[in-house]
C-alpha positions in Angstrom: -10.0 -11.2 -16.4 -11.8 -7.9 -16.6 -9.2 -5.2 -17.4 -9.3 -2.5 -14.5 -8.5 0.8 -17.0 -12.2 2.1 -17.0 -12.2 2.3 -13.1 -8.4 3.1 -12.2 -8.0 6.3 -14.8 -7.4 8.2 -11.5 -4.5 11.0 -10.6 -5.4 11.1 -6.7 -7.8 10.2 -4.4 -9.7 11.8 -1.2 -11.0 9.4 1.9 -14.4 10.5 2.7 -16.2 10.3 6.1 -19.4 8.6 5.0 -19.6 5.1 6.2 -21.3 2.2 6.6 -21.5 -1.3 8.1 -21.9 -4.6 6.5 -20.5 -8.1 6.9 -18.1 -10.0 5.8 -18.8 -13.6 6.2 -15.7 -16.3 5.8 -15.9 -20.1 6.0 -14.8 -20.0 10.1 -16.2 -16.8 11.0 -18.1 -13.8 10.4 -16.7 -9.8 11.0 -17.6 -6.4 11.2 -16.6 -4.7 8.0 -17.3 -0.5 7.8 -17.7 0.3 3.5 -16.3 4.0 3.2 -17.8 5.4 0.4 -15.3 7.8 -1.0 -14.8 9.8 -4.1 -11.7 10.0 -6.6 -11.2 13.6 -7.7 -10.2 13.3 -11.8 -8.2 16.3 -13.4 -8.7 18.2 -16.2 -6.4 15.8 -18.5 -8.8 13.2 -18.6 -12.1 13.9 -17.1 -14.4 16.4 -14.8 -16.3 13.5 -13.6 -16.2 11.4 -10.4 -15.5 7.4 -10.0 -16.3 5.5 -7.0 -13.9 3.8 -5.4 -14.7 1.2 -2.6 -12.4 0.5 0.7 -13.3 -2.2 3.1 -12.0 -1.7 6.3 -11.8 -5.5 7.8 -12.0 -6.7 11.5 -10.9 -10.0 11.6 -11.8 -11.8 15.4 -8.5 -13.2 16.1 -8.8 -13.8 19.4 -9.3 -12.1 23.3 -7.6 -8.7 23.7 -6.9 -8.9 20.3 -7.7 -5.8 18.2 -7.2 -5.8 14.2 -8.5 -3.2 11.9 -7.3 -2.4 7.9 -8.3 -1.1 4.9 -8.4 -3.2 1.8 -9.1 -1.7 -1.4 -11.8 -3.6 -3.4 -11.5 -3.4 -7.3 -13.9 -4.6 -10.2 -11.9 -8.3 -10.4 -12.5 -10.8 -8.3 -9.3 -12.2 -8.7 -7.4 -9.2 -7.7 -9.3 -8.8 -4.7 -8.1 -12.0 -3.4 -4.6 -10.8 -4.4 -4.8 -8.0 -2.6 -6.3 -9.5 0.5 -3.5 -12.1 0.5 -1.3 -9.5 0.9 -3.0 -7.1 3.4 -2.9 -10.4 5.6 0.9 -10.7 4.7 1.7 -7.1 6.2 -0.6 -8.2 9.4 1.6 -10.7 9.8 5.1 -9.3 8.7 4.1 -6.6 11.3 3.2 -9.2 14.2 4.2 -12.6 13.7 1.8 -15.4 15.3 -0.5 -13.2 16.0 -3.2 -15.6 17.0 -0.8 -16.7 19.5 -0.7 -13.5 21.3 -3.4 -14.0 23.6 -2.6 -17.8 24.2 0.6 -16.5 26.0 -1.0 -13.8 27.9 -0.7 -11.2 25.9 -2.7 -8.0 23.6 -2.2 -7.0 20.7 -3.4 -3.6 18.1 -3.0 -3.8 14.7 -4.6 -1.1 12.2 -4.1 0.4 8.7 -5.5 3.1 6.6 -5.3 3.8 3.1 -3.4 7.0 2.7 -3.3 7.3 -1.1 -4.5 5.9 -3.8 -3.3 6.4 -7.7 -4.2 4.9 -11.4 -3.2 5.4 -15.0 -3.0 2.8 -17.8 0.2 1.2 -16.3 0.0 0.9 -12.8 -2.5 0.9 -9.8 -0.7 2.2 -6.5 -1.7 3.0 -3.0 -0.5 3.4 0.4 -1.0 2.6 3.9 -0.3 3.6 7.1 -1.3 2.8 10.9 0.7 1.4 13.9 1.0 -2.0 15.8 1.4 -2.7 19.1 2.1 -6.1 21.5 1.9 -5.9 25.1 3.1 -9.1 27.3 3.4 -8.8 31.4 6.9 -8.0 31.2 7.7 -6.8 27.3 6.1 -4.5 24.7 6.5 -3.7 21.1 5.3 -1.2 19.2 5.8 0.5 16.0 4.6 2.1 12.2 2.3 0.0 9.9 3.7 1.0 6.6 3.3 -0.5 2.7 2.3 -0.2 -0.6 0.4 -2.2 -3.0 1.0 -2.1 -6.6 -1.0 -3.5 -9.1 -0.7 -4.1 -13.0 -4.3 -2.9 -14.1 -4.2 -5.1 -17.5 -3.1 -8.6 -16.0 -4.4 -7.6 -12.8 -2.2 -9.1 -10.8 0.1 -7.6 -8.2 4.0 -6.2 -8.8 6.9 -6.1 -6.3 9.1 -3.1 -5.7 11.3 -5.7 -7.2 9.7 -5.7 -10.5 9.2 -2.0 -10.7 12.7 -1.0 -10.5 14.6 -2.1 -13.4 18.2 -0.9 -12.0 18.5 -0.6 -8.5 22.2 0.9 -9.9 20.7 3.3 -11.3 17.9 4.3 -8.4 20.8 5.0 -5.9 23.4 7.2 -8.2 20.0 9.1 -8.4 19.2 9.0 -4.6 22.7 9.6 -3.1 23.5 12.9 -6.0 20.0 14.5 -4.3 17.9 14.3 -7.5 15.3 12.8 -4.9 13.1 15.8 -2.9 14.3 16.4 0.4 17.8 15.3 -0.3 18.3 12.0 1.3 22.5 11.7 1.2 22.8 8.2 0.5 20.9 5.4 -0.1 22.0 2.4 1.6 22.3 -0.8 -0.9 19.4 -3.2 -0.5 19.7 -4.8 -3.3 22.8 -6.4 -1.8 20.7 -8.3 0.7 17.6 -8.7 -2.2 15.6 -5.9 -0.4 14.0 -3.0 -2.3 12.3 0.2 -0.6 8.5 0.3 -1.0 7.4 1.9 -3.7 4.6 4.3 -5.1 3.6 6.2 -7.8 1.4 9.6 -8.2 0.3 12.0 -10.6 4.0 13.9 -10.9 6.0 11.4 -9.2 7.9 8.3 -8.3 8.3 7.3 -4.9 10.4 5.3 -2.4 10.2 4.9 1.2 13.5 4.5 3.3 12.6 3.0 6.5 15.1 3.9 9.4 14.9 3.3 13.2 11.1 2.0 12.2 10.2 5.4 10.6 9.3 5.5 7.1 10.7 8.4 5.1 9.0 9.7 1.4 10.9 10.6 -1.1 9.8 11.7 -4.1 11.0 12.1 -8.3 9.7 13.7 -10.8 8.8 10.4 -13.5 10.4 12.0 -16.3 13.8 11.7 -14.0 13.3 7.8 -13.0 12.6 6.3 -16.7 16.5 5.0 -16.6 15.6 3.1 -13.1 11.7 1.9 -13.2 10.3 -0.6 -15.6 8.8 1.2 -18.4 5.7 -1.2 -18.0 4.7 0.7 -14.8 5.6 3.9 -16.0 3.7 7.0 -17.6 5.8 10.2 -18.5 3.8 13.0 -20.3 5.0 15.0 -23.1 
């Protein structure tokens, strides 16, 4: 597998507004998929110069009154590609069950999610998305906030849970409930009890979780160099 290091040496990223259509073709169907070019601004501590980076946002037809839209972020791996699409379809689904159902039992249905950040170094790939959801019957609606994150380990390739980033959950929540996380979150409720983690992402500076309450998703944020004791040192780069 091609190691990702060359294109992911990235400390943030900017979404651009230049786009362009193409499509994707599967084995039952074909969709509309808009390519947005964008750009991945690189700091002064490794590089002046500019990377491409490609997001495909993908309309899958589902089915009538059924309207899906998300980004998926395409790498230089095939095999990581299908990762990630495996799990861009897992969130569709987490977020509306049976979905091709929907309009079988007379209903409609929304479903969309952008990339909101995106972040590389030598240990960890890391990005963000955002969007709502929305099912609509005669008599019943749902609605709420797409949220997730998808991590990836840029030398195997493959994709790592929240799970496998934090090394001592313990640990995470003394940090959490004595307010070394910005804002100052009181106290972290503990997930681990029930085997679930908070989503997780990384940036240039910082570590951070995402506390979902009342189906709003919460940031906050810590500086690396104060998580080391709580995430896996494979995912983690603290500077001098």
């Amino acid at each position: 597998m091609k190691k990702l290091l060359v294109l992911f040496l990235i400390l943030c990223v900017t979404l651009s507004a230049c786009r362009k259509n193409v499509v994707e073709t599967t084995e039952t169907s074909a969709s509309e998929t808009t390519v947005y070019e964008t750009t991945v601004q690189i700091t002064e501590a490794t590089t002046a110069e500019t990377l491409p980076v490609t997001v495909d946002k993908v309309t899958p037809p589902i089915g009538d009154n059924i309207t899906v839209e998300y980004d998926i972020l395409t790498l230089d791996d095939e095999e990581t590609n299908l990762f990630i699409e495996a799990a861009s379809k897992a969130e569709l689904a987490r977020h509306i069950p049976d979905i091709s159902m929907v309009s079988e039992n007379g209903g409609t249905a929304e479903y969309s999610a952008e990339m909101a950040s995106v972040f590389g170094d030598e240990k960890i790939i890391s990005a963000v998305f955002t969007g709502d959801y929305a099912v609509y019957y005669e008599r019943s609606e749902e609605s709420g906030e797409v949220f997730y994150t998808i991590n990836i380990d840029p030398v195997s390739g493959k994709l790592v849970s929240s799970e496998d980033i934090i090394s001592d959950f313990g640990k995470l929540k003394a940090a959490f409930d004595s307010g070394k996380f910005s804002p100052n979150g009181g106290e972290l409720k503990d997930l681990s009890a029930y085997k679930i983690y908070p989503y997780v992402s990384f940036d240039a500076e910082n570590v951070n979780i995402y506390i979902e309450e009342s189906g709003t998703y919460t940031a906050y944020s810590i500086p690396k160099a104060d998580a080391i004791d709580f995430i896996n040192a494979k995912y983690i780069t603290v500077e001098d």
